[in-house]
N, C-alpha and C positions, 0 to 999 in steps of 0.2 A: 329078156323082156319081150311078150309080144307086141309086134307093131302094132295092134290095134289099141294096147295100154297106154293110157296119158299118164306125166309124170303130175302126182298130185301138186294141187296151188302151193302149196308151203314150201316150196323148192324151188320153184318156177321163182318167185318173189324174195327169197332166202340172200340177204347180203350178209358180209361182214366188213371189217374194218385191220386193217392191217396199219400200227402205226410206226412208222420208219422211223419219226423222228427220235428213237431210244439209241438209237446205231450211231447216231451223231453227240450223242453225248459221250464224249471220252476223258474228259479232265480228270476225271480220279482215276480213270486207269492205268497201269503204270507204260511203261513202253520200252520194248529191245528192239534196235537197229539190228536187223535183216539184210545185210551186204551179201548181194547173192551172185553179183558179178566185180570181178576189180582186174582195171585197163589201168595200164601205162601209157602217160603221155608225156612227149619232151619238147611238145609245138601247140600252140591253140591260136586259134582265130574267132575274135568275138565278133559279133554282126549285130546290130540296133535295127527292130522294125518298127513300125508305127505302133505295135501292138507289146513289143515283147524284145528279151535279148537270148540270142541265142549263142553259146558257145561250142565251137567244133575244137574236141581233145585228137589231136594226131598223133601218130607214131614216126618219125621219120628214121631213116631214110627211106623206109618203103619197100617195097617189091617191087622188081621189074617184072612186067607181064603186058603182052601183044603190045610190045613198045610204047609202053606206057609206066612211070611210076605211079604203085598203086599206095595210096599212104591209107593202111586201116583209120579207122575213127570214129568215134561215138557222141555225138548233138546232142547236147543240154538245151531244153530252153527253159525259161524264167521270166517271171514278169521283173520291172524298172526296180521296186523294193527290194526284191531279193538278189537281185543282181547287184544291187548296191551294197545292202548288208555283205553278201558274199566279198567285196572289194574291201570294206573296211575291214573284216574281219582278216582278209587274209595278210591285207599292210598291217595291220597290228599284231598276228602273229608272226608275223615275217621279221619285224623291227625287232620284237623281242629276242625271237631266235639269235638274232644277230647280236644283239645288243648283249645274250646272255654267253655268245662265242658257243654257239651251239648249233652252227650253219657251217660245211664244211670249206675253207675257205684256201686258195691259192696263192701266194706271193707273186705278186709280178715279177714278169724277169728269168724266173728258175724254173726250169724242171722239174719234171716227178720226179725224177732219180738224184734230182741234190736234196730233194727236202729233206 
């Protein structure tokens, strides 16, 4: 294009419309769980802010390193509902587990090598 060429008025003026809100319509679409990373944890610490709860999944015992124990871990947060929901859900599968003798379970008193 030469510099001295204007771009004609119908372009200079030319809008469109882009409408997003279709992307947020997913009810009918079906959906697969995408697990793209999975941590082991045998420690957690939950934290309540004025906003949100956040959980830290650990790994203990950790690594030593520059005299320090370093415990890997990976920070969830969540708003107050889903943190709740997550609670019931997991004491109600947890009871059943149990309840169903499907949670592996130790005798007090004995050994691994008596059982």
């Amino acid at each position: 294009m030469n510099p001295e060429e204007t771009v004609p008025d119908e372009r200079k003026t030319a809008s469109f419309t882009i409408d997003l809100s279709s992307s947020y319509h997913v009810e009918n679409l079906p959906s697969e769980i995408d697990i793209n990373q999975v941590y082991y944890s045998n420690l957690a610490a939950v934290n309540v802010s004025h906003r949100d709860v956040f959980i830290d999944f650990l790994q203990t015992p950790g690594v030593r390193r520059d005299e320090a124990m370093h415990l890997p871990g990976v920070r969830i947060f969540m708003s107050y509902a889903a943190a709740q929901k997550l609670a019931e859900t997991l004491f109600r599968v947890l009871a059943s587990a149990h309840a169903d003798g499907a949670m592996e379970q130790y005798p007090a008193g004995k050994s691994m090598d008596q059982q």
